[in-house]
C-alpha positions in Angstrom: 1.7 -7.2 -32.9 3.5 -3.6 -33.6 2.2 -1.9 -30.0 3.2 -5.5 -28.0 6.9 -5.2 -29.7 6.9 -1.6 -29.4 5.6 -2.6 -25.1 9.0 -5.0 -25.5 11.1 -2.6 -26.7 10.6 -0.3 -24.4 11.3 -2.3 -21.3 14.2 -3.6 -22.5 15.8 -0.1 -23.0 14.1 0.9 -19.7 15.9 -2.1 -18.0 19.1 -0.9 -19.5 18.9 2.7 -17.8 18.0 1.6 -14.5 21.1 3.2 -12.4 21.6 1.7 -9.4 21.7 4.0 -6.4 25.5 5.0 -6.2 26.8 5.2 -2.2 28.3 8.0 -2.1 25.2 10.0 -3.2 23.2 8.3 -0.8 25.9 9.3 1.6 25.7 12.3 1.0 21.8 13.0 1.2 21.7 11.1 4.3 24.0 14.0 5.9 22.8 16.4 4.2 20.7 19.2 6.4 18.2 19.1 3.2 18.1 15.3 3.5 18.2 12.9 7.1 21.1 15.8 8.9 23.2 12.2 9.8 26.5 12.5 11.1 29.2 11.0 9.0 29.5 7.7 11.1 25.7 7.3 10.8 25.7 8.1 7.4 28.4 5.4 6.7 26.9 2.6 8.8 23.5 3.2 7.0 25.2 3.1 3.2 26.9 0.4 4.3 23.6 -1.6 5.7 20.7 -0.6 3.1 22.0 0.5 0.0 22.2 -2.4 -1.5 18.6 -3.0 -0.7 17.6 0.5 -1.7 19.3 -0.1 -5.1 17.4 -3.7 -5.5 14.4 -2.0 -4.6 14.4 0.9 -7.5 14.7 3.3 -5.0 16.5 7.1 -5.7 17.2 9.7 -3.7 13.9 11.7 -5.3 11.4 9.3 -3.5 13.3 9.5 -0.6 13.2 13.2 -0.7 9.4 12.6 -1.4 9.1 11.3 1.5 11.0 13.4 3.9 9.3 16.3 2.7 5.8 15.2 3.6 6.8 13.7 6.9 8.7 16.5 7.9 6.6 19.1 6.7 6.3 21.4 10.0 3.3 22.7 8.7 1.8 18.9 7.9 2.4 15.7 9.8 5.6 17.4 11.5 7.6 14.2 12.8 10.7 15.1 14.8 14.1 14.3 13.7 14.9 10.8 15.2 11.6 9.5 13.9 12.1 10.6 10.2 15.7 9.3 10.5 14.2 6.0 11.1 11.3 5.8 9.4 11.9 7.3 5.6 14.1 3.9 4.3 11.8 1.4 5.6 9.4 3.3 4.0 11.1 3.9 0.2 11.9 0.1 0.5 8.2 -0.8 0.9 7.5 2.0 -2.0 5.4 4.0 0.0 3.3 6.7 -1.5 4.2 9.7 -0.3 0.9 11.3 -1.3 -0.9 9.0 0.4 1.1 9.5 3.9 -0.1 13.2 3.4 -4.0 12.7 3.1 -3.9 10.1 5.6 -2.8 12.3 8.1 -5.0 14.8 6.4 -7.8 12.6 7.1 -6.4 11.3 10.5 -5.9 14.7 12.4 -8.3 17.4 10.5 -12.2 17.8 12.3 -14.9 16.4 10.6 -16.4 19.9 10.3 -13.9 21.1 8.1 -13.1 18.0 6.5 -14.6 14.9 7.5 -11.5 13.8 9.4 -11.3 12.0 12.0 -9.7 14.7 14.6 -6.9 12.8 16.3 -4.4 14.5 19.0 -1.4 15.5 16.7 1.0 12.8 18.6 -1.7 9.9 18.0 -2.2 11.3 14.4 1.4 10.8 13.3 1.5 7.7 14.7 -1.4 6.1 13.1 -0.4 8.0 9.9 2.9 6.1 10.0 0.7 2.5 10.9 -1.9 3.0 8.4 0.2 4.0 5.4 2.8 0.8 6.4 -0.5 -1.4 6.0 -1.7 0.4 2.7 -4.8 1.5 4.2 -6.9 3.8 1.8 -7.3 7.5 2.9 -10.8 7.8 1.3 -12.0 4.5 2.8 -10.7 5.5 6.5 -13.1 8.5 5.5 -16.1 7.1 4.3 -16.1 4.7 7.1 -15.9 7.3 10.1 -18.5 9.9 8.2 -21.3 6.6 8.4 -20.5 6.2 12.5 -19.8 9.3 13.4 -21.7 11.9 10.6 -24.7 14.0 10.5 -26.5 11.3 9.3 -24.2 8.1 10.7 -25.0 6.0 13.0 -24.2 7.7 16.1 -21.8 6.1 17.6 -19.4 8.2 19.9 -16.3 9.9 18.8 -13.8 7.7 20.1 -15.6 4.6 19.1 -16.4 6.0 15.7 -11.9 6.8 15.5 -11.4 3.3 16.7 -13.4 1.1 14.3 -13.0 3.1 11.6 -9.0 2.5 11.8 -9.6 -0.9 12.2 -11.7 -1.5 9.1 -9.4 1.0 7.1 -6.6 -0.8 7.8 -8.6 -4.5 6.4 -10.5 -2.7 3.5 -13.7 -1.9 4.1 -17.1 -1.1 2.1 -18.9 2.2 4.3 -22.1 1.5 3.1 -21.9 -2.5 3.5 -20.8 -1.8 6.8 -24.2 0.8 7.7 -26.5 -1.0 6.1 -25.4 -4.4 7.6 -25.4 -2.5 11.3 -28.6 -0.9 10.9 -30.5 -4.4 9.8 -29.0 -5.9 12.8 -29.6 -4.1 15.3 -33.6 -4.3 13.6 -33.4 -7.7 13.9 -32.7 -7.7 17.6 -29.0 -7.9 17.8 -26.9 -5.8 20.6 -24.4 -3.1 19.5 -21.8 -5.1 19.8 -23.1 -7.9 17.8 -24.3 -5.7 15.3 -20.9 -4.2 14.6 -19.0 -7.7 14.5 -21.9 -8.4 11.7 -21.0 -5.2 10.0 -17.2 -5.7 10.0 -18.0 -8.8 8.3 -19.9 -7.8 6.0 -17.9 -4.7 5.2 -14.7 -6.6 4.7 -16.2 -9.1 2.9 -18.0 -6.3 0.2 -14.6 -4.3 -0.7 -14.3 -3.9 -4.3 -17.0 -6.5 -4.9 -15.4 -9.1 -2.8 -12.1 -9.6 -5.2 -9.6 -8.7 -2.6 -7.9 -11.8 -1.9 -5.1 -12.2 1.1 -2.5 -15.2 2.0 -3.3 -16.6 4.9 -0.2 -18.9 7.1 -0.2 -21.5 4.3 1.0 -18.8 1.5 -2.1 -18.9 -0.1 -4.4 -16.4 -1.3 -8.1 -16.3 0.3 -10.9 -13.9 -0.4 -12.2 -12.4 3.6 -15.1 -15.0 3.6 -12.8 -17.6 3.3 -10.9 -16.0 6.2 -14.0 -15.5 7.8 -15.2 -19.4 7.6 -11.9 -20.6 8.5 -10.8 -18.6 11.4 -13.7 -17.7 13.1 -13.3 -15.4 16.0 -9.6 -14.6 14.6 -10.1 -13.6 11.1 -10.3 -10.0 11.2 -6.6 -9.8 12.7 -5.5 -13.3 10.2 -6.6 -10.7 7.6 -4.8 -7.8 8.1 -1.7 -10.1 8.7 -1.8 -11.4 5.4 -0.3 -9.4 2.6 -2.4 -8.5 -0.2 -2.5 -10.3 -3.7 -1.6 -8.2 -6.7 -2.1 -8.7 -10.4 0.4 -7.9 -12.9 -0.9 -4.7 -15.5 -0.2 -4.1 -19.1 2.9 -1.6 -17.5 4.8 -4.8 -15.9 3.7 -3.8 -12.4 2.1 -5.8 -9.9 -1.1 -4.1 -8.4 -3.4 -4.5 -5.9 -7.2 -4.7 -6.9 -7.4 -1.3 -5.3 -5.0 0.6 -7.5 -6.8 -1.3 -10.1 -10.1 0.1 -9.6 -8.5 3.3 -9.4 -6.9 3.4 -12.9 -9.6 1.3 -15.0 -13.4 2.0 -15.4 -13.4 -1.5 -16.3 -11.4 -2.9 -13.7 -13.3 -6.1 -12.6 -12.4 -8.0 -16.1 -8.7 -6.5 -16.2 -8.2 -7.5 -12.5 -9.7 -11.0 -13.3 -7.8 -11.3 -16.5 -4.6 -10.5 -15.8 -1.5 -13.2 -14.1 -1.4 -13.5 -10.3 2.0 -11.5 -9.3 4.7 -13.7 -7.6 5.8 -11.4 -5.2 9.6 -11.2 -4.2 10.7 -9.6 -0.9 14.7 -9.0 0.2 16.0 -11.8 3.5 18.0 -10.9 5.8 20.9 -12.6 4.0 19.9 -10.1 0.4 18.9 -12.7 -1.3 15.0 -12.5 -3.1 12.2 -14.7 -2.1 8.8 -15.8 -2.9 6.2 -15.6 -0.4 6.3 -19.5 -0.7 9.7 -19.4 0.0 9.1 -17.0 3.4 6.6 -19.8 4.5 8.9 -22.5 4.3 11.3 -21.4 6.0 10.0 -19.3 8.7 6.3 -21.3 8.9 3.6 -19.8 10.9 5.8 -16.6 11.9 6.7 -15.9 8.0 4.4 -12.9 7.2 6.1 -10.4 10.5 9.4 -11.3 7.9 7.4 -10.7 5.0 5.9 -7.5 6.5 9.3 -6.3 7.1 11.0 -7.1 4.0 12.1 -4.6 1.6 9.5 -4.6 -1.2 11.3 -6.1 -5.1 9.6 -5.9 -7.9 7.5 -9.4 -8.7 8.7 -12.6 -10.4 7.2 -11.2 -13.9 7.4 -7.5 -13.2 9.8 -4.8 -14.6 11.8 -3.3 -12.6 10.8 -0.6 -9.8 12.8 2.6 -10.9 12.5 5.9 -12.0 14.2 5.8 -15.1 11.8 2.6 -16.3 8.7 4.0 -14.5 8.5 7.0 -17.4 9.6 5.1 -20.1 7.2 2.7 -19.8 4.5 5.2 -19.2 5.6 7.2 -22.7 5.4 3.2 -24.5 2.5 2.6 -22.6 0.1 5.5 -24.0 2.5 5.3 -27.4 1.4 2.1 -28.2 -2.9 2.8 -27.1 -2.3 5.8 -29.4 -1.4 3.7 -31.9 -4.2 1.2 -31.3 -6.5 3.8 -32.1 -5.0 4.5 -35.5 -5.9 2.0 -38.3 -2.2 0.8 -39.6 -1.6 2.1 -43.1 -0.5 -1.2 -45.5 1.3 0.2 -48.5 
């Protein structure tokens, strides 16, 4: 009962220092030649059209930063001017790691000898880096899945072939060794190459973190890739990577993909399973939040290209996405499992 007030506590205060992003200091980083280098009339017309979205979002000018410096980075991924200009909001709103733009292009334009990467042209590199991390595509999986077509001991598939399909399954969430071993036992039972790598997407897709990914499919529901599989046939690998991913709401008031699950709990399967579906909330174009429910109804069929291009809110039941709430909650977080650990003292 202490550590679950202690939890309550601590959001509430986190809540309260949440400062929204002020205009004139995004104004001034967005000229700034350590920031976007905007004229003063750009600057202006961009305050004037996202900060209020930034702000809703949790977004600061540190994560914006964050992500200038990795995209820019003349010794990394290198985008020119214009691009970065364009690209670094849209990015913040969606809370894009910054980290993980870096080892995707990492992974995207280094050879496999040095590596394991993928060895992309620079130009084709960027862009890919900019597609993949926009579709929360997992650096180490776009990895894994080029090193079992294309490695020493893959499946030989040519280099461009290799580049091609492994994108495509990165970007739906993919098991490497589901996808070989699925390949190799169809082509020894007589299937063509072709065939046997539509058998392997399948089954790759359908093996990612033990088959607990689910997506929402056109009616705003959420569907496991089988279920895509048996209901769209020949379409489901692109119904799939259209539909936004389900996230579960953690212990920190966050709403997390199974992924970033798996990648925080040893145990992750029962927390995943155990904890509340998130009711995601995305900004309209009129500012106003909405379900994904809500998208559907009033766009229909075309809802998730809004939804994909919807600033990112926190969910329904979620805290608040900002800094200043971020590391509070982290501090009450490991407080309170400190105190778990410590028999209370009744006097």
């Amino acid at each position: 009962m202490a550590s679950v007030l202690t939890r309550m506590f601590w959001r509430i205060l986190a809540i309260q220092l949440v400062a929204a992003l002020q205009p004139k200091e995004l104004e001034q980083w967005l000229t700034s030649p350590t920031g976007l280098a905007l004229s003063q009339a750009d600057a202006e017309k961009v305050v004037h059209a996202s900060v209020s979205a930034l702000s809703q979002c949790g977004v600061g000018i540190s994560q914006l930063q964050a992500l200038k410096n990795v995209m820019y980075d003349h010794n990394g991924m290198d985008l020119d001017l214009p691009t970065l200009q364009l690209r670094v909001l849209p990015f913040a709103e969606h809370h894009v790691s910054p980290d993980k733009v870096q080892q995707l292009y990492q992974a995207l334009s280094t050879g496999y000898t040095i590596s394991g990467g993928l060895g992309l042209p620079k130009q084709q590199a960027q862009t890919m880096t900019l597609d993949l991390a926009w579709k929360r595509a997992e650096p180490d999986q776009l990895k894994m899945l080029y090193k079992v077509m294309y490695g020493y001991h893959g499946l030989g598939f040519d280099q461009k072939l290799a580049q091609q399909t492994a994108i495509e399954l990165a970007t739906a969430g993919s098991d490497a060794n589901a996808y070989k071993a699925a390949y190799s036992q169809a082509l020894s039972h007589g299937s063509s190459p072709a065939d046997a790598r539509e058998a392997a997407a399948r089954a790759a897709v359908a093996a990612d973190l033990d088959g607990l990914v689910r997506r929402y499919a056109k009616d705003a529901q959420p569907y496991t890739a089988e279920q895509f599989m048996q209901y769209y046939h020949a379409n489901w690998l692109s119904e799939w990577t259209s539909g936004p991913l389900e996230k579960h709401v953690s212990l920190d008031g966050r709403a997390y993909s199974a992924n970033q699950f798996s990648r925080h709990w040893s145990n992750w399967h029962d927390k995943y399973q155990s904890s509340p579906e998130a009711v995601q909330l995305r900004l309209a174009q009129d500012g106003k939040p909405y379900t994904m429910k809500e998208f559907q109804q009033y766009y229909s069929n075309t809802w998730q290209e809004f939804w994909a291009q919807a600033p990112e809110l926190a969910c329904k039941q979620c805290a608040p996405y900002a800094e200043a709430s971020l590391s509070y909650l982290a501090v009450a977080e490991q407080a309170a499992a400190s105190r778990a650990r410590t028999p209370e003292v009744v006097v």
